[in-house]
C-alpha positions in Angstrom: -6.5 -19.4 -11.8 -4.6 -16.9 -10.1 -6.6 -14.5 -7.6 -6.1 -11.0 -6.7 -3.8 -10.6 -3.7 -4.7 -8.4 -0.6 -2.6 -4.9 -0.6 -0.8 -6.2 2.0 0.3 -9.6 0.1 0.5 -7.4 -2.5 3.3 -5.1 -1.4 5.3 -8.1 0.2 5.4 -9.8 -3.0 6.5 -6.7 -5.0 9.6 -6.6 -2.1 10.4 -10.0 -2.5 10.2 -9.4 -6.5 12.2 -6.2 -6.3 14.8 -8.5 -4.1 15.0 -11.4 -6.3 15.2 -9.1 -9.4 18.5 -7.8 -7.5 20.1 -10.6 -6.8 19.6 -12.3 -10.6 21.1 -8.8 -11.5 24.0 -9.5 -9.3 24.5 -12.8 -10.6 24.6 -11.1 -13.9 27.3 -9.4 -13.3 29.3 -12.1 -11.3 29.6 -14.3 -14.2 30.4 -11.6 -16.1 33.0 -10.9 -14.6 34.5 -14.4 -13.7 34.0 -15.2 -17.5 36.6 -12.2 -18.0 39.0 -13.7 -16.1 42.2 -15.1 -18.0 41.2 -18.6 -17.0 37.4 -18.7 -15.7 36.3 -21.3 -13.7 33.2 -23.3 -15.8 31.7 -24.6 -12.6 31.4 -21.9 -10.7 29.6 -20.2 -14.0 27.5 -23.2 -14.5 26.5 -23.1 -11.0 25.6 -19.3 -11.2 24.0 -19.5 -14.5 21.8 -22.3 -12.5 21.2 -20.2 -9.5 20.3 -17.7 -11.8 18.2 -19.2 -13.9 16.0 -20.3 -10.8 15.7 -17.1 -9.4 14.7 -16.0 -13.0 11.3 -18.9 -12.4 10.8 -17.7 -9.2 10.7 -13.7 -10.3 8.1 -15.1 -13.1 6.2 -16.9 -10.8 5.4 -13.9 -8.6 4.7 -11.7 -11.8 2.1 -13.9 -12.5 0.5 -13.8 -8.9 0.5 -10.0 -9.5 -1.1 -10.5 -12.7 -4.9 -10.9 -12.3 -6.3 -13.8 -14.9 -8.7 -12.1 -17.2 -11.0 -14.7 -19.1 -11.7 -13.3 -22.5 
């Protein structure tokens, strides 16, 4: 059960969202563009994609700390 963070937890968490949310963007567009490249280097995209997909868990988890549980 998540509770309702104070304004000041609050507003760090939306920074540290608002961060994370840029670098999985970045990320984005790295393997993108190494994918593009004549001969693209499947580690380094595996290891991105990984990266990225970790950041994406941590962006949910703090969504759902900014989401207030409502028992229906």
């Amino acid at each position: 059960m998540n509770r309702t963070p104070e304004p000041a937890e609050e507003a760090e968490i939306r920074r540290r969202l608002a961060e994370l949310q840029l670098d999985h963007n970045d990320l984005e567009v790295a393997i993108q563009a190494i994918g593009l490249s004549p001969v693209p280097d499947m580690m380094v995209i595996g290891r991105l994609k990984r990266k990225k997909l970790a950041l994406k868990d941590e962006i949910q988890q703090l969504k759902d700390q900014l989401t207030p549980d409502i028992i229906a």
